[in-house]
C-alpha positions as CSV (number, residue, x, y, z in Angstrom):
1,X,52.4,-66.0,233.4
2,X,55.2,-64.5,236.1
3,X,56.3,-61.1,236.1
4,X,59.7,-61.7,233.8
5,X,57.3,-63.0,231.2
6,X,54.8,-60.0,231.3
7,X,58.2,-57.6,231.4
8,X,59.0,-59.5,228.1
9,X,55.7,-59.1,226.2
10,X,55.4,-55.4,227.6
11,X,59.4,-54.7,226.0
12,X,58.4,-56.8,222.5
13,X,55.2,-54.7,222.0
14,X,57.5,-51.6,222.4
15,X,59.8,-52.5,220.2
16,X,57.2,-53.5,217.3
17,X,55.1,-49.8,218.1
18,X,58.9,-48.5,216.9
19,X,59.5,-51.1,214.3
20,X,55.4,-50.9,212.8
21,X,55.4,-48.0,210.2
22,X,59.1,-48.8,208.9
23,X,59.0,-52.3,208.6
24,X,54.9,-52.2,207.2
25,X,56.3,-49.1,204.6
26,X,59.4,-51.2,203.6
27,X,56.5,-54.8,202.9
28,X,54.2,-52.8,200.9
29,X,56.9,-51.3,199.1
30,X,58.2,-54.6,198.3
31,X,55.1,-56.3,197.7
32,X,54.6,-54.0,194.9
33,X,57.4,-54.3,193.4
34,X,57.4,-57.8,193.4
35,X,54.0,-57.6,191.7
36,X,55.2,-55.4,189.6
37,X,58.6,-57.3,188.7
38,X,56.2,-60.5,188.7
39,X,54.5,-59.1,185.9
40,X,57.8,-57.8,183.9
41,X,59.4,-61.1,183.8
42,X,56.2,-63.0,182.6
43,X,55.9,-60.6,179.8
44,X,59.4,-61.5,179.0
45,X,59.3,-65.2,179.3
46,X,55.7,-65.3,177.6
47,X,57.8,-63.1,174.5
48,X,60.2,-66.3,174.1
49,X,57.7,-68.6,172.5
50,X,55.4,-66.0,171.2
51,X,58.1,-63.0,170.1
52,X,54.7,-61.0,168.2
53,X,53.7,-60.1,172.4
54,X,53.7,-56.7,172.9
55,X,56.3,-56.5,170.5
56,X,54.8,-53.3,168.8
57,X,56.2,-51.0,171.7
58,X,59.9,-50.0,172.3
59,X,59.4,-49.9,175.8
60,X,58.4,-53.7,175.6
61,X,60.7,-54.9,173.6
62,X,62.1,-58.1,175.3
63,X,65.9,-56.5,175.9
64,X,64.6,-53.7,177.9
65,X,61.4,-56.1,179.5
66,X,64.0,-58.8,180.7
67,X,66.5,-56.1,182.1
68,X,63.7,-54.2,184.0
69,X,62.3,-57.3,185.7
70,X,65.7,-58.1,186.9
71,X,66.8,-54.7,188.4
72,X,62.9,-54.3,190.3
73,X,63.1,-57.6,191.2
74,X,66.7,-57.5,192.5
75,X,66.4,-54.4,194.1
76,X,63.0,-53.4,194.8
77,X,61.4,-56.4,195.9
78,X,64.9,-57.8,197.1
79,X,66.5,-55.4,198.9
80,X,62.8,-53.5,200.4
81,X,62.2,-57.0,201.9
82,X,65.2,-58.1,203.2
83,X,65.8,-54.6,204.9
84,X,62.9,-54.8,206.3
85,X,62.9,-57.9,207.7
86,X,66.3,-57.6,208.8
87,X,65.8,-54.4,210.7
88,X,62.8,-56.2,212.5
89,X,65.2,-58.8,213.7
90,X,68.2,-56.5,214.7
91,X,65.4,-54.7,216.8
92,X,63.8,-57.7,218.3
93,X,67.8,-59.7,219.3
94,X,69.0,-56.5,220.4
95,X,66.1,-56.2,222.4
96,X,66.2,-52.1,221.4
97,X,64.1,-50.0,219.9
98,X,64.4,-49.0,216.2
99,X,65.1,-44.9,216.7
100,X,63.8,-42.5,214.6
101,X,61.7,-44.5,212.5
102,X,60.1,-41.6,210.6
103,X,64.0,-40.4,209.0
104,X,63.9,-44.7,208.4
105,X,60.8,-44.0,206.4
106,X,62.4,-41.2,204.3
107,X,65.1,-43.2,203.7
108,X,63.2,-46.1,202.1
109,X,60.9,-43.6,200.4
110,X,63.9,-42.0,199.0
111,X,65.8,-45.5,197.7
112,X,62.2,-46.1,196.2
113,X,62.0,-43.4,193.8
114,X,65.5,-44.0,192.8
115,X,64.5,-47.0,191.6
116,X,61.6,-46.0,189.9
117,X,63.5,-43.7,188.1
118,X,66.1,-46.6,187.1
119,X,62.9,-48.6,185.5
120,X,61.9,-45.4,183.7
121,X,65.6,-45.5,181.9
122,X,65.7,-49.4,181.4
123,X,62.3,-48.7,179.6
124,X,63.5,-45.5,177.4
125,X,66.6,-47.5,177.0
126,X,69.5,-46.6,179.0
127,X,70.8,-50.1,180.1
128,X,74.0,-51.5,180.3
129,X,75.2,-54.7,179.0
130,X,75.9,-55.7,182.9
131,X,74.0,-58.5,184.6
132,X,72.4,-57.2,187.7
133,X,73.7,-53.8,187.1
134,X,71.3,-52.5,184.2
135,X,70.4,-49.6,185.6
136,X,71.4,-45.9,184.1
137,X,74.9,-44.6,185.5
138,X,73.4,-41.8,186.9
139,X,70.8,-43.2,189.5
140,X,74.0,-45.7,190.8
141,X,75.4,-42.6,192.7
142,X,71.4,-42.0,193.9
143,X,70.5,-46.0,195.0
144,X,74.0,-45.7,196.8
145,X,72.8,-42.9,199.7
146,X,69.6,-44.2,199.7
147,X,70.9,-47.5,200.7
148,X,73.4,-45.8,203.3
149,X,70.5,-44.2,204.9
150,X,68.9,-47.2,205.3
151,X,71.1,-49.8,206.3
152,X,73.2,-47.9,209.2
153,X,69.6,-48.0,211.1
154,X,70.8,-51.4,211.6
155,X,74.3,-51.0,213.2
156,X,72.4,-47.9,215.2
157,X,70.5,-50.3,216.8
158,X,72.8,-52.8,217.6
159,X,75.0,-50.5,218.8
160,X,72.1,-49.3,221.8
161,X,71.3,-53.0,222.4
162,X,70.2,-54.1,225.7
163,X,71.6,-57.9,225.4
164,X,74.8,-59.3,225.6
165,X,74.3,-62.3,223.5
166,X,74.7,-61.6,220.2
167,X,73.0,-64.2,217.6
168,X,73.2,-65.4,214.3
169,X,71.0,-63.8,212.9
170,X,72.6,-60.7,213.8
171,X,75.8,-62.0,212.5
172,X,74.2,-62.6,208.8
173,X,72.3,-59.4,208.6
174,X,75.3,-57.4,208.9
175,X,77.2,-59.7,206.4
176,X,74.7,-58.6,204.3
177,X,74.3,-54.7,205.0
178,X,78.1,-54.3,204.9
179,X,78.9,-56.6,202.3
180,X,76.2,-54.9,199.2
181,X,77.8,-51.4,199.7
182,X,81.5,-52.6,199.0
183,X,80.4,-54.9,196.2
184,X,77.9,-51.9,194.7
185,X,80.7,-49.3,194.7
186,X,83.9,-51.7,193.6
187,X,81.8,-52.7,190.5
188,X,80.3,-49.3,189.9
189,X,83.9,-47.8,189.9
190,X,85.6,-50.8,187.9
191,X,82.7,-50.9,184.8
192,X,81.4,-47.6,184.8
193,X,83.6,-44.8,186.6
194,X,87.2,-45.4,185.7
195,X,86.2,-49.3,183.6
196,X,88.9,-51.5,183.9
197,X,89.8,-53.3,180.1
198,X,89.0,-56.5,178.4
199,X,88.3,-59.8,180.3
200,X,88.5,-57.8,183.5
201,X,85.2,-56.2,183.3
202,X,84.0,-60.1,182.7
203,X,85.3,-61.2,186.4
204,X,84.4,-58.0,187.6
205,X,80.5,-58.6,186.2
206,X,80.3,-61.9,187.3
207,X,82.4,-61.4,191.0
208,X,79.3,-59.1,191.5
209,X,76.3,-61.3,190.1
210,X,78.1,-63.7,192.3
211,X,78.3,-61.3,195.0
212,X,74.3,-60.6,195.1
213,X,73.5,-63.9,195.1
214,X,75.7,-65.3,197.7
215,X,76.4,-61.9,200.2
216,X,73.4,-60.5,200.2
217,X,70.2,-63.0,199.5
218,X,72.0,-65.9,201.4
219,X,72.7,-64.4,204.4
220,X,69.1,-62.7,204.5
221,X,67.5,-65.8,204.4
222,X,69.7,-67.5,206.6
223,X,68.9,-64.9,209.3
224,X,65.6,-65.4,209.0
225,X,65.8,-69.1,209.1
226,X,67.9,-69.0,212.4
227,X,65.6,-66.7,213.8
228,X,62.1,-68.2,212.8
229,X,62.8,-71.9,212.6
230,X,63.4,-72.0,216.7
231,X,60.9,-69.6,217.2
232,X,57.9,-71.7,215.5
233,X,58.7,-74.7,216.1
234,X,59.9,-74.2,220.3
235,X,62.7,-76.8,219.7
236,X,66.0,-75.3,220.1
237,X,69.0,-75.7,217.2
238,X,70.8,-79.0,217.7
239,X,74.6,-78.2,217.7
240,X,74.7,-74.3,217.8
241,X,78.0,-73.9,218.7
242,X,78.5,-74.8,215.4
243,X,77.0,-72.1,213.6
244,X,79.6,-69.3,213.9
245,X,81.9,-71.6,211.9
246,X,79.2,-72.5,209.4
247,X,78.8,-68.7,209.1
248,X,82.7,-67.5,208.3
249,X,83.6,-70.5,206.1
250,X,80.0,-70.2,204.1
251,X,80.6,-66.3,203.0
252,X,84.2,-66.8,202.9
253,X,84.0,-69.5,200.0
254,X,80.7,-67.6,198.6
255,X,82.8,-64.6,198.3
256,X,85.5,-65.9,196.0
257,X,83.2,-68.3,194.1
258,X,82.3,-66.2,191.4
259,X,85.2,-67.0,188.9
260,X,83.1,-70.3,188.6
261,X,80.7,-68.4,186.1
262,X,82.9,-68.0,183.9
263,X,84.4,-71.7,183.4
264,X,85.1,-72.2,179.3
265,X,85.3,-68.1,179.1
266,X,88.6,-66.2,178.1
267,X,90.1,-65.3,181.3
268,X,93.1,-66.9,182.8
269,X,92.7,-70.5,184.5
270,X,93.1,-69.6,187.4
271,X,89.9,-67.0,187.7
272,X,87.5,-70.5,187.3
273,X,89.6,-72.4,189.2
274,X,89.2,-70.5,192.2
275,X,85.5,-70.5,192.0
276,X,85.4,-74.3,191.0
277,X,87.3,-74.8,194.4
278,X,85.7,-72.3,196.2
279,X,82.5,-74.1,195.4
280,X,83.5,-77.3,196.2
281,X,85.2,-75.9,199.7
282,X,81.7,-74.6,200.4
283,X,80.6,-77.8,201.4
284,X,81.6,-78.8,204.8
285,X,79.8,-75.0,205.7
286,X,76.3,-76.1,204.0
287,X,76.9,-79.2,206.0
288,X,77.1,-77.8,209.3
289,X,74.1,-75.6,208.3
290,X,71.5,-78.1,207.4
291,X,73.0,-79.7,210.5
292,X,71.8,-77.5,212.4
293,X,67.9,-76.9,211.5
294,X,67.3,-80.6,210.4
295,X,66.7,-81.7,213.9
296,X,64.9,-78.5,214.8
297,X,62.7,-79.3,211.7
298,X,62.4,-82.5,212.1
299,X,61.1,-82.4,215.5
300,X,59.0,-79.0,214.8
301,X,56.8,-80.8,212.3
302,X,54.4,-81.9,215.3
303,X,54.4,-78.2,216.8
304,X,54.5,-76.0,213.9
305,X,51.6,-78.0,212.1
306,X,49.7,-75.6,210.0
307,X,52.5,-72.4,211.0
308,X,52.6,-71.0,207.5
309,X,55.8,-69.2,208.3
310,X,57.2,-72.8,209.1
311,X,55.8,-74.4,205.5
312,X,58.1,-71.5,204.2
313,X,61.1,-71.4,205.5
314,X,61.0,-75.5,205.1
315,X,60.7,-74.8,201.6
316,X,63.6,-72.2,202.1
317,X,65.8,-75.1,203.6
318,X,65.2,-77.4,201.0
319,X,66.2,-74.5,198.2
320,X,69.1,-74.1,199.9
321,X,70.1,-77.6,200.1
322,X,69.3,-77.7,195.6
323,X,71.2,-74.9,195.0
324,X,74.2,-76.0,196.7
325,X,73.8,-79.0,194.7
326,X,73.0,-76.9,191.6
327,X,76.6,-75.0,192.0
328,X,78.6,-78.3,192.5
329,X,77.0,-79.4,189.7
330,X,78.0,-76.1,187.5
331,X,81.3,-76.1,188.9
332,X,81.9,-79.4,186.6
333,X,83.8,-78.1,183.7
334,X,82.7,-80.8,181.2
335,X,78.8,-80.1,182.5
336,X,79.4,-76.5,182.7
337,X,81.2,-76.0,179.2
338,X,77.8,-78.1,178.4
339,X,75.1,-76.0,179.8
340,X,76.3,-72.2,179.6
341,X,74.8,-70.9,177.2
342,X,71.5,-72.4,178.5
343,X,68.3,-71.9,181.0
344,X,70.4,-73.8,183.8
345,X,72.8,-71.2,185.1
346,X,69.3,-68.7,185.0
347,X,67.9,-71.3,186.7
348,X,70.5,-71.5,189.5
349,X,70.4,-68.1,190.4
350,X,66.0,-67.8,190.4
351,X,66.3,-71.1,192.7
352,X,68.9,-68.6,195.2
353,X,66.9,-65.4,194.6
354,X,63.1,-66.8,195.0
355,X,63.0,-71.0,196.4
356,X,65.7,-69.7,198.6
357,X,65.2,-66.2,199.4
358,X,62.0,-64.8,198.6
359,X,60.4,-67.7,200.4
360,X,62.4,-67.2,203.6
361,X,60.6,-63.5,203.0
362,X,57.4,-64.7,203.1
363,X,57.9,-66.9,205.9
364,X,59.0,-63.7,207.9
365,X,56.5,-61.4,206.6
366,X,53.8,-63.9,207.9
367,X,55.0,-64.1,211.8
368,X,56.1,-60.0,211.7
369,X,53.2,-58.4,210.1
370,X,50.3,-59.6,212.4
371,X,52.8,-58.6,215.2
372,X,52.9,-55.0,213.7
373,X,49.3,-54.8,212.4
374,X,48.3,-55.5,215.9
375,X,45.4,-58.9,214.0
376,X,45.6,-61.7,212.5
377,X,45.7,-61.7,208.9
378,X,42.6,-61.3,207.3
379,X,41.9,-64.0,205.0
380,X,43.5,-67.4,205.3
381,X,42.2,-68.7,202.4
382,X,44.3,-66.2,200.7
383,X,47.4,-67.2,202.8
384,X,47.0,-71.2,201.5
385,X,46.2,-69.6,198.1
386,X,50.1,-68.6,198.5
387,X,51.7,-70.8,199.9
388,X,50.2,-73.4,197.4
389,X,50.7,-71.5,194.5
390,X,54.1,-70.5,195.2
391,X,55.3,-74.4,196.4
392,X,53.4,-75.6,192.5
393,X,55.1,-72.8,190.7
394,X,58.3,-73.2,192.3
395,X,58.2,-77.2,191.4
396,X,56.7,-76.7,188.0
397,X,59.5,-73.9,187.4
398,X,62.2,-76.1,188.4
399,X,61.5,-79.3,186.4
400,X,60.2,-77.5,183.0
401,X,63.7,-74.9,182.9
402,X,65.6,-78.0,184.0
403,X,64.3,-80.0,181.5
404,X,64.0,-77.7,178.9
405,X,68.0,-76.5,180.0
406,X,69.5,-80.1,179.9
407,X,68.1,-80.2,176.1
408,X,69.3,-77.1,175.3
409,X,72.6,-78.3,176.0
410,X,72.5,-81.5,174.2
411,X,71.2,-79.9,170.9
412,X,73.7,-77.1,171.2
413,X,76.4,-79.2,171.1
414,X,74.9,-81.0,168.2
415,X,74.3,-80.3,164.4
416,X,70.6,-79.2,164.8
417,X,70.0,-76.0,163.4
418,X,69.5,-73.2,165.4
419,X,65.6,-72.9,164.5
420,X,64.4,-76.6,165.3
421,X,66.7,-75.9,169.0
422,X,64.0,-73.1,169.1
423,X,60.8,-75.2,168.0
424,X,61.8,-77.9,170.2
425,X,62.3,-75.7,173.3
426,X,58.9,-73.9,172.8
427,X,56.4,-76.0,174.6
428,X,58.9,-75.9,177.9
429,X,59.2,-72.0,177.6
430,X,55.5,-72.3,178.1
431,X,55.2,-74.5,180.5
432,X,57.7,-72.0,182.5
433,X,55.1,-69.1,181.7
434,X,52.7,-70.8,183.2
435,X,55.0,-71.5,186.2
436,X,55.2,-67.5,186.5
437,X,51.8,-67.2,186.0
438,X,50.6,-69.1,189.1
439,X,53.8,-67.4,191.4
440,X,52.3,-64.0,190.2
441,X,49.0,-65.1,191.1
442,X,50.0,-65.9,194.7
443,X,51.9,-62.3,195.0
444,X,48.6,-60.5,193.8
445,X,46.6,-62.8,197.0
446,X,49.7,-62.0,199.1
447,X,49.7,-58.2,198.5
448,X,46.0,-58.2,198.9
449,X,46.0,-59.8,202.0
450,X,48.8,-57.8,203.3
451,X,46.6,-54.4,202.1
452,X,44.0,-56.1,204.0
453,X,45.5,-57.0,207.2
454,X,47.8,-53.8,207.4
455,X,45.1,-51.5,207.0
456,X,44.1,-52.3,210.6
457,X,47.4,-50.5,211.9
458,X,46.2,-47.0,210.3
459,X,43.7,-46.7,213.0
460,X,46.0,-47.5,216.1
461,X,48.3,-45.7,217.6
462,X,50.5,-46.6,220.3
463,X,51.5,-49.7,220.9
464,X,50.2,-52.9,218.4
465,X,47.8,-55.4,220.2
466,X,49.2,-58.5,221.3
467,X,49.0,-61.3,219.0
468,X,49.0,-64.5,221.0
469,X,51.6,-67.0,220.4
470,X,51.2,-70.7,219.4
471,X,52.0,-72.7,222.2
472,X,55.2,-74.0,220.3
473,X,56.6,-70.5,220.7
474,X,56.7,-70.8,224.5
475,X,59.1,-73.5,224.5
476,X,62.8,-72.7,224.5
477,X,64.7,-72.1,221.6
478,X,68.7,-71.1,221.2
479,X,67.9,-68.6,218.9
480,X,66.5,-65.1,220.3
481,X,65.0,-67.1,223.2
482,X,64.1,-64.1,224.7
483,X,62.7,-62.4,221.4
């Protein structure tokens, strides 16, 4: 190994001794949230074929169950992971240290209360009838300056950076950080603040479900594809040039796509008509995306081979490419008028949130944590248990809420009475608890794991051990090459 290489190694174990306490608070915070939220939404799904569960309790009751999964889920395990992953990243291409990591620390500390004081009002009722947006009023104004605190570590660093390159990854993490605040405070001021009247609060809802979906979890995961995919695999990504244009005309169209949820609804035409177009103009930009990590993947099979973060963001990639599908598909008026009121839009948006996002998460956390924790991770039977359990549920989730969607549908639009629509759906609402059983089994082996393999970092200090790269990871790659 020459001298540039050792100069290289010296300036990435600096920057993870500034990253380790921030990004490692901002996972465990996550993870249990996402254990947590795990647990919420299976309670709510098992209360759909057996309505008697926990029924007894107020603070169980499926409205306020349902709502509280969503908003820990959404923002807890959501927005903790992806700010952590993303300020790992930013550190890492800018090739600068993240500053004043304990304020960082506060910061996410801070945004983590305020949530857990938005699940304590979901649960003594205060929700709103707003997707994604259930929280109490009062804790908006809270997650708002928690988030600000958080997020402008990442333009801080950027701003010191020590590169002149500037990647793609960078490009989508700051879609994201810049595009939730503007989204968060237009829809907090239009439904809440000074609420806007009528069918206006329905595009304003579903501009912002949209909004989440598309401008914040997409370009997370993305960023982490562009980054990781290279980096595990050592194959560069074919056609690069291309990605700046697949990265303005994807969150362009993604960003006035959300009339499309609202197709058959009473707003003016034109309000689904732009999404339904805005859907369909998204293609060429999915297109030059998959272009671009289909050779890397396809020749990355043979040097990634048993890279856990590679199995993940593979299964990332191959969400990505279904859910671009899925809203094609839903941007069909005579399908969409079909399926509305039905488990296929809900499906649509868990395939975006977890097969696309949440996966892409995982595949992060397993490359950055080792690198932080200064060891490997502890137990890799509990890693396969994961990854396993996670690539069955995701599968089983997908075909039994398809199915059980599509049949919806057809008997809604029938004469079948409401209760034999029920009877007939119930073994398939089962067969997607038991999908959300085994994904919550995995997050319990994942937080574990992570507890297990983080604990190491209490007793360093200074900067993390060196964890050896696979020899894939010494080839060149387009993509943070000297990251």
């Amino acid at each position: 190994m020459n001298s540039s290489d050792n100069n290289a190694r010296v300036e990435q174990q600096e920057i993870d001794a500034s990253a380790r306490w921030p990004v490692l608070v901002f996972f465990s915070q996550a993870l249990a949230w996402l254990v947590i939220g795990g647990a919420l939404q299976l309670i709510a799904a098992i209360q759909l074929h057996t309505p008697d569960f926990l029924g007894s309790c107020a603070w169980f009751t499926y409205g306020r169950i349902s709502a509280a999964a969503s908003f820990i889920l959404t923002y807890g395990w959501g927005f903790n992971a992806g700010l952590g992953v993303a300020l790992w990243l930013m550190a890492r291409l800018s090739a600068a240290a993240l500053r004043h990591g304990g304020w960082l620390v506060v910061a996410c500390k801070a945004w983590n209360i305020t949530l857990g004081l938005g699940l304590l009002g979901i649960l003594l009722g205060g929700t709103t009838s707003f997707e994604m947006l259930e929280m109490p009023r009062w804790v908006s104004l809270m997650m708002l300056v928690a988030y600000a605190a958080m997020g402008v570590w990442a333009i801080t660093t950027f701003s010191v950076r020590n590169t002149e390159n500037v990647f793609a990854s960078q490009w989508y993490v700051f879609a994201a950080i810049l595009f939730f605040p503007w989204m968060f405070a237009v829809a907090q001021t239009m439904l809440f603040t000074t609420p806007t009247r009528g069918v206006v609060q329905a595009i304003v809802g579903a501009w912002y479900v949209n909004g989440i979906h598309g401008l914040w979890f997409t370009p997370l995961a993305l960023a982490a594809a562009y980054y990781f995919v290279p980096k595990v695999t050592g194959r560069p990504i074919p056609n690069y040039y291309l990605a700046s244009l697949g990265f303005w005309w994807l969150l362009t169209t993604l960003a006035l796509a959300g009339g499309a949820r609202l197709i058959g609804g009473p707003v003016p035409s034109w309000v689904p008509t732009l999404g339904v177009v805005a859907n369909y103009l998204a293609v060429p930009a999915v297109i030059i995306i998959l272009t671009n990590f289909f050779g890397a993947l396809r020749d990355g099979f043979g040097p990634a081979k048993g890279s856990v973060t590679f199995k993940f963001m593979f299964l990332s990639l191959v969400a990505f490419f279904f859910v671009s599908v899925l809203n094609l598909v839903l941007s069909n008026r005579g399908f969409a008028v079909e399926t509305q009121f039905t488990f296929i839009p809900e499906l649509r948006d868990w395939v975006t949130s977890y097969a696309f996002f949440t996966t892409a998460m995982f595949g992060a956390a397993y490359f950055i944590v080792p690198r932080l924790a200064g060891r490997a991770w502890h137990s890799s039977a509990l890693v396969s248990i994961h990854f396993y359990l996670t690539a069955v549920g995701i599968v089983l989730l997908v075909v039994g809420v398809g199915y059980a969607g599509s049949e919806q549908g057809r008997l809604l639009n029938s004469t079948v009475p409401f209760a034999d629509i029920t009877a007939a759906l119930k073994p398939w609402l089962m067969f997607r608890s038991l999908a959300l059983m085994l994904l919550l089994t995995g997050h319990v082996a994942f937080l574990i794991n992570f507890l297990w393999t983080s604990w190491n970092a209490l007793s360093q200090t200074g900067v993390p051990a060196v964890i050896a790269n696979p020899p894939a990871m010494s080839a060149p790659a387009s993509e943070g090459q000297h990251a």
